[in-house]
N, C-alpha and C positions, 0 to 999 in steps of 0.2 A: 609267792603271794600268801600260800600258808602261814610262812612264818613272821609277813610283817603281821597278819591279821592275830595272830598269839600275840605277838608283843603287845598290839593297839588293846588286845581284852586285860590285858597281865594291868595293863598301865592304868585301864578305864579301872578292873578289879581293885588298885592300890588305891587310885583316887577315892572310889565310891565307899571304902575304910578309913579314911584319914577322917578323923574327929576335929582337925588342932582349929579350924576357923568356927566350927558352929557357936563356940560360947561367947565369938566376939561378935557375928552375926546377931546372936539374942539379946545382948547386951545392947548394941544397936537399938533394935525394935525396941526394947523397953524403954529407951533414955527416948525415941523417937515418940513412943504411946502417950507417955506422962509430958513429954514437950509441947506436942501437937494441940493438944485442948489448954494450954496455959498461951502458946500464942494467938491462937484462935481469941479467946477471953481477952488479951491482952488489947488487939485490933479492935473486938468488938466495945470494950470499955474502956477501957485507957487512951487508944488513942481519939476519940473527941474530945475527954475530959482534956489529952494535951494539948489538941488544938485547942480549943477557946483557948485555954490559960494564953499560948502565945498568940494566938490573936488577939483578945484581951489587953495584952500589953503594948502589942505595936498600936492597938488602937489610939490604949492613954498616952504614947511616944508621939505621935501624929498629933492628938488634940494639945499637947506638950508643944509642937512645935508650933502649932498654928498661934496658939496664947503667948509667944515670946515676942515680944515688939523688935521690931527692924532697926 
């Protein structure tokens, strides 16, 4: 039991050293920081302005169809 519990510390020891993921970790958070408030914006303005526009259009398709004689 001694010696699984040395290895489990040796391995947690190597792990809690290893550097190699933190800079893709951070990299993450930042592309996520600057994304997060550009979609937020996006939803809050952009998408009504797209809605109307495509409603807008289906409207004039609809008033379009109704103005076509049979």
């Amino acid at each position: 039991m001694f010696a699984r519990n040395s290895r489990l510390r040796k391995l947690l020891g190597r792990l809690h050293h290893d550097q190699r993921g933190g800079v893709t970790i951070e990299t993450v958070l930042i592309i996520a920081a600057i994304a997060l408030p550009i979609l937020i914006f996006i939803l809050k303005v952009g998408w009504p302005m797209a809605r109307n526009f495509f409603l807008q259009g289906m409207n004039d398709l609809q008033n379009e169809a109704n103005n076509v004689p049979n």
